[in-house]
N, CA, C and O atoms as a DFTB+ gen file, in Angstrom:
336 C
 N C O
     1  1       2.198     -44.090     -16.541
     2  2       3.066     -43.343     -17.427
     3  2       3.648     -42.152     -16.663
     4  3       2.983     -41.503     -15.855
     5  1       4.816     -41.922     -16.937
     6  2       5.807     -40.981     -16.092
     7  2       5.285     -39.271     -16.946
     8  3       5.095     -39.036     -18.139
     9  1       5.214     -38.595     -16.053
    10  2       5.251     -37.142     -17.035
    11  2       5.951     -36.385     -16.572
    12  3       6.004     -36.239     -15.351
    13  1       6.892     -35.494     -17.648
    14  2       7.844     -34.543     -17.474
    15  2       7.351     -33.193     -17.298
    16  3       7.079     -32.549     -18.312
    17  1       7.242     -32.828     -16.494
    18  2       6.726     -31.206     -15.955
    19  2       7.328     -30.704     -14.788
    20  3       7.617     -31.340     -13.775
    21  1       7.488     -29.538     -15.010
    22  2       7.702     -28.493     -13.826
    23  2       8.870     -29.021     -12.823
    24  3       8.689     -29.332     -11.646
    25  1      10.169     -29.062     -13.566
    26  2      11.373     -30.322     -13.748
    27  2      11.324     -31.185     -12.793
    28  3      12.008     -31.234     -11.771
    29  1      10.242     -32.076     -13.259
    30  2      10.316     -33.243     -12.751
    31  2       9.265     -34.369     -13.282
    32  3       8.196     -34.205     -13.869
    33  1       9.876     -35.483     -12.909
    34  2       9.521     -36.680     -13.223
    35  2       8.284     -37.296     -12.649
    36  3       8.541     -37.996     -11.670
    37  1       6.928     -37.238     -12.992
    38  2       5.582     -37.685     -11.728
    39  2       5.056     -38.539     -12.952
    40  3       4.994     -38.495     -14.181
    41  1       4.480     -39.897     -11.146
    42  2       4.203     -40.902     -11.838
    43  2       3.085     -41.096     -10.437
    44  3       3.445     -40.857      -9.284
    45  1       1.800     -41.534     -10.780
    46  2       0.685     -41.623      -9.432
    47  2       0.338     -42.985      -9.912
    48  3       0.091     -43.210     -11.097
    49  1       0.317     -44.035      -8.835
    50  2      -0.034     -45.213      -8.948
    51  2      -0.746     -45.878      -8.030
    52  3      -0.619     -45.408      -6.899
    53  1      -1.450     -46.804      -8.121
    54  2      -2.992     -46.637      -8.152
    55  2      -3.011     -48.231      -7.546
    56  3      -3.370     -49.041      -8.400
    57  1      -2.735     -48.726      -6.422
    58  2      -3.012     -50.015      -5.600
    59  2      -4.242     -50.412      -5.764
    60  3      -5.072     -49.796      -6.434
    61  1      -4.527     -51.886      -4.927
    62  2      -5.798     -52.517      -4.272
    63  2      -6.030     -52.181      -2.809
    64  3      -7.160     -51.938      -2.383
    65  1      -4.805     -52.170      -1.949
    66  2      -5.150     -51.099      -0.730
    67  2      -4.030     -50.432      -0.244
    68  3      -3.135     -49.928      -0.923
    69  1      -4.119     -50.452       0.859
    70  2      -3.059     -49.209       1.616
    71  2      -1.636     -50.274       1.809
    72  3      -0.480     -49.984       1.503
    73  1      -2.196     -51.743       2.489
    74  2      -0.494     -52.639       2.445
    75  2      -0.132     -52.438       1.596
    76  3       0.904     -51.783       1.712
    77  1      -0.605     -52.789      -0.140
    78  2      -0.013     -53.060      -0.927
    79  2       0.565     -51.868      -1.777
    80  3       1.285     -51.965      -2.771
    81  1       0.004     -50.498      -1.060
    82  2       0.768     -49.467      -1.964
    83  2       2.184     -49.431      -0.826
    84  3       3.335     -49.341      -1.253
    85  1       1.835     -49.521       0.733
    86  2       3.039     -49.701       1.229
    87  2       4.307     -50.553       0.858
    88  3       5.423     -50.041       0.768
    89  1       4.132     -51.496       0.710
    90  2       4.740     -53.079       0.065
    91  2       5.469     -52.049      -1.035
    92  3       6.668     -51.820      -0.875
    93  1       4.654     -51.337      -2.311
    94  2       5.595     -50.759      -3.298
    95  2       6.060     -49.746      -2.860
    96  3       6.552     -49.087      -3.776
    97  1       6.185     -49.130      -1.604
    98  2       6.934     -47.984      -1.152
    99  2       7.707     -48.440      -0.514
   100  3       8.690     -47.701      -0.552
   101  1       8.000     -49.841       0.517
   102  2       9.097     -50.334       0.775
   103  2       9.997     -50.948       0.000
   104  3      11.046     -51.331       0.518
   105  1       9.772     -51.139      -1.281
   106  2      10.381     -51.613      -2.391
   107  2      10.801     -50.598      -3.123
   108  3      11.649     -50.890      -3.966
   109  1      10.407     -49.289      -3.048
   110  2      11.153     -48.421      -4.213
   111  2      12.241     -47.607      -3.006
   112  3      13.336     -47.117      -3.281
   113  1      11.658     -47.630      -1.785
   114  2      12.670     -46.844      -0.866
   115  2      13.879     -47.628      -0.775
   116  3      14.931     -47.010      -0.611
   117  1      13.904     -48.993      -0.863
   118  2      14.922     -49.884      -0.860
   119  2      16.043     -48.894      -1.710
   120  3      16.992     -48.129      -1.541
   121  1      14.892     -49.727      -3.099
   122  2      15.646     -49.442      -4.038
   123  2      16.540     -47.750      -4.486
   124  3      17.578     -47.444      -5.074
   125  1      15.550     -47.103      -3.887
   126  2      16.619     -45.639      -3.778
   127  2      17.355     -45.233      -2.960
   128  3      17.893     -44.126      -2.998
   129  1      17.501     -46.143      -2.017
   130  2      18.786     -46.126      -1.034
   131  2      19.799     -46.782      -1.843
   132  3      20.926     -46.289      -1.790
   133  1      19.625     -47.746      -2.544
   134  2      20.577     -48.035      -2.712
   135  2      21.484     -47.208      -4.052
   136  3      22.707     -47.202      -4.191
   137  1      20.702     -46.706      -4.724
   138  2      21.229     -45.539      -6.202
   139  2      21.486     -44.633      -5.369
   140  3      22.314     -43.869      -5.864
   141  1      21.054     -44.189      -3.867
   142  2      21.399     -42.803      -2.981
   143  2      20.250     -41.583      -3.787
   144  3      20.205     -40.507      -3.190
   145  1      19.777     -41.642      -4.464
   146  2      18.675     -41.059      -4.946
   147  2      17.175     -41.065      -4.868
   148  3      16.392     -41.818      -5.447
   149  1      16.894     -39.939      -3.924
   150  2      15.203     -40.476      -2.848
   151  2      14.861     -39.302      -3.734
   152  3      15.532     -38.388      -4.214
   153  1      13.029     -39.788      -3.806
   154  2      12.481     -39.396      -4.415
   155  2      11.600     -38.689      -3.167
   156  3      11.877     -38.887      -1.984
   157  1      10.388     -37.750      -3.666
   158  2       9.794     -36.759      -3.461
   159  2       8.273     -37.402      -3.414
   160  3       7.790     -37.612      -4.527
   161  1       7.628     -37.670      -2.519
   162  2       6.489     -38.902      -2.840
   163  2       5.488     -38.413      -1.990
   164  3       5.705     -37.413      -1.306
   165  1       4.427     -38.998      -1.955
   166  2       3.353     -39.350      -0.720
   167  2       2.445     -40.062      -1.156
   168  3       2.374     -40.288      -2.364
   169  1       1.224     -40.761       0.053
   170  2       0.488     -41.478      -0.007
   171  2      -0.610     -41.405       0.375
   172  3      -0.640     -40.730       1.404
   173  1      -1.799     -41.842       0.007
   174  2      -3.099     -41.459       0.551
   175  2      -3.611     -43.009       0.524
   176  3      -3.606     -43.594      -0.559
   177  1      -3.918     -43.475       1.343
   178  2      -4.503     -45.385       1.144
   179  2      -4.050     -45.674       0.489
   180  3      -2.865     -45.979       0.620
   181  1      -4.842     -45.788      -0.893
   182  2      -4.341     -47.178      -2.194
   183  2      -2.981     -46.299      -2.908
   184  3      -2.027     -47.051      -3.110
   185  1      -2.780     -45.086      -3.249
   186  2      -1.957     -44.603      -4.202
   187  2      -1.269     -43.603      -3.929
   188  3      -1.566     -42.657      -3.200
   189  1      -0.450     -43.767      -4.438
   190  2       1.562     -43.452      -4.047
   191  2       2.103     -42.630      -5.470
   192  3       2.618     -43.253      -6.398
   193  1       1.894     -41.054      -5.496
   194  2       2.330     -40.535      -6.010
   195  2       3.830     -40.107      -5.868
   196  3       4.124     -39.636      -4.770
   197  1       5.029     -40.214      -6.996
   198  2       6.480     -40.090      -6.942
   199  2       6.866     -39.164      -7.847
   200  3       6.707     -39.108      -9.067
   201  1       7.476     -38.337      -6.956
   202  2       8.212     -37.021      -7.988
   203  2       9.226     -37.818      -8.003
   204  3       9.416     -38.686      -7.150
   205  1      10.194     -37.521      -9.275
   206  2      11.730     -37.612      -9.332
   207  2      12.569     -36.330      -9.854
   208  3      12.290     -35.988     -11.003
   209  1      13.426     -35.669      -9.271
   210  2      14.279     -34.727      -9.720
   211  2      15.747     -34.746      -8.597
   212  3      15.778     -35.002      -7.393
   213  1      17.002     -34.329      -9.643
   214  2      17.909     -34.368      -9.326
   215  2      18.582     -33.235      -8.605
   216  3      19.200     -32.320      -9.149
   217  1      18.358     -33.432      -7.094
   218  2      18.557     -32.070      -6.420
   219  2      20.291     -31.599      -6.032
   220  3      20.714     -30.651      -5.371
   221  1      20.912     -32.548      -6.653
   222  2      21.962     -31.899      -6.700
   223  2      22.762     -30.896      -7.991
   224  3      23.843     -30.310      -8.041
   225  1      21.600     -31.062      -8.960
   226  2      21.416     -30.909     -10.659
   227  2      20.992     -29.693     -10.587
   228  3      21.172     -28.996     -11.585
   229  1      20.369     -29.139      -9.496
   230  2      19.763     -27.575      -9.034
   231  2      18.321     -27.958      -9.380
   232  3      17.547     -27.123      -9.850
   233  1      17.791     -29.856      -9.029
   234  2      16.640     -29.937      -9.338
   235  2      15.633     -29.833     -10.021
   236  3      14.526     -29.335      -9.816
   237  1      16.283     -30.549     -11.199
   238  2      16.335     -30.143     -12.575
   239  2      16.126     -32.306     -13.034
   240  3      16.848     -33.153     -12.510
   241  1      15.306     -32.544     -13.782
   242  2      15.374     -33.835     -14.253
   243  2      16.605     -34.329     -15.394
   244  3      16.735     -33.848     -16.520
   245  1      17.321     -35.240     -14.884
   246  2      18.505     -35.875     -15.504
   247  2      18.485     -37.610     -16.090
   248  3      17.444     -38.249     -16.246
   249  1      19.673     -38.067     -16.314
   250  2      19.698     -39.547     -16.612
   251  2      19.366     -40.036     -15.653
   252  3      18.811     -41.133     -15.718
   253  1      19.638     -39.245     -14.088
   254  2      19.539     -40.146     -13.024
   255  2      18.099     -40.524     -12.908
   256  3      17.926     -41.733     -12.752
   257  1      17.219     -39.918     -12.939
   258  2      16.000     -39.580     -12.823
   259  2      14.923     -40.921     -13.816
   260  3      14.167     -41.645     -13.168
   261  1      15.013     -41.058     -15.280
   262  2      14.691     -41.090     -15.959
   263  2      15.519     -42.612     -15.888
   264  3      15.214     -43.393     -16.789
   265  1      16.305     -42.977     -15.117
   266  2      16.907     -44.591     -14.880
   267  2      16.449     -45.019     -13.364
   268  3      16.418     -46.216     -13.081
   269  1      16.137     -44.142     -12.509
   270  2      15.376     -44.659     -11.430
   271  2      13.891     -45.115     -11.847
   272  3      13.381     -46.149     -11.417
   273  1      13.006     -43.878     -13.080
   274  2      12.208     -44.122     -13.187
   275  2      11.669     -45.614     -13.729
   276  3      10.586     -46.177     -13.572
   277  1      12.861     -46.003     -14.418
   278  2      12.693     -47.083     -15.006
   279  2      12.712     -48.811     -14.179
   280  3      12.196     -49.865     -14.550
   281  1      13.639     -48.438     -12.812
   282  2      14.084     -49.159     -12.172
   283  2      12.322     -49.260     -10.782
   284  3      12.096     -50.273     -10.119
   285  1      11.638     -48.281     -10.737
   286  2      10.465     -48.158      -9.967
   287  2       9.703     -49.091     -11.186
   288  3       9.392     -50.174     -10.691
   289  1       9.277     -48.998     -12.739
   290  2       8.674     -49.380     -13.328
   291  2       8.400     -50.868     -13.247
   292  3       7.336     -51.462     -13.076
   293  1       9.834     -51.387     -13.440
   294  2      10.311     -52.531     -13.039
   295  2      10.015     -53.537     -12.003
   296  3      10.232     -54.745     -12.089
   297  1       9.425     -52.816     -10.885
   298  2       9.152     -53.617      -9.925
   299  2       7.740     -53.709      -9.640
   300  3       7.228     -54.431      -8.785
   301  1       7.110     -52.856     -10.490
   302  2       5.431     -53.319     -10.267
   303  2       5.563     -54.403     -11.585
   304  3       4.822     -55.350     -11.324
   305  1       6.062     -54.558     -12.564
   306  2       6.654     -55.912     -13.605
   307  2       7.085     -57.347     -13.161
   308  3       7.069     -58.389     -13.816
   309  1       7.569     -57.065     -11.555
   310  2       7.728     -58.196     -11.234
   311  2       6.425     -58.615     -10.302
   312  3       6.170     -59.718      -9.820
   313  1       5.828     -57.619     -10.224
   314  2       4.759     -57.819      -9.194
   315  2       3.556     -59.256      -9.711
   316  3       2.864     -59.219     -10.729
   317  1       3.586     -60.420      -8.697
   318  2       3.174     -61.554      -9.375
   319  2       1.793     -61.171      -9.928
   320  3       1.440     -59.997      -9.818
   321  1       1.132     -61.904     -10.406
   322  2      -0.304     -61.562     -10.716
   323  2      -1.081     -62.073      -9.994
   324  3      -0.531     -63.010      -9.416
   325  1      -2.799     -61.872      -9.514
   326  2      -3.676     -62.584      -9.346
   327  2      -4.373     -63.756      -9.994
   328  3      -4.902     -63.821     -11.103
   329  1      -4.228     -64.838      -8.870
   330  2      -4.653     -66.107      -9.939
   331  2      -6.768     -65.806      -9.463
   332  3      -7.187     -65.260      -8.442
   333  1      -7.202     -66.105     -10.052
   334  2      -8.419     -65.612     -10.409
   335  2      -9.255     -67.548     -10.834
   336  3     -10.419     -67.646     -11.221
């Protein structure tokens, strides 16, 4: 779940290891190259915490923000599942 504080958008997510939080950091960096809107992030092994704020907005959270967030959501959704 995304939380709105201290204008901005944070969301900490929580892998099985360090590839696979990489794997979703090469997938959201993609993806914010291509909106031109990079986010504010880091990583420790399994989990990949992401600020979002709009620093041309005076860094301040916007639509842009709050439609990337949705577009990051999205891709742990496609993420296949474990067959078990």
């Amino acid at each position: 779940m995304w939380t709105n504080g201290n204008n901005r958008l944070t969301r900490t997510f929580v892998f099985a290891d360090f590839v696979e939080a990489f794997g979703f950091m090469t997938q959201v960096a993609l993806l914010a190259e291509k909106c031109d809107h990079h986010p504010t992030w880091s990583n420790t092994y399994n989990r990949v915490t992401i600020e979002l704020s709009t620093h041309d907005a005076g860094n301040i959270v916007t639509e842009k923000d709050h439609v990337l967030a949705r577009q990051i959501d999205q891709i742990l959704n496609r993420k296949p599942k474990s067959k078990t």
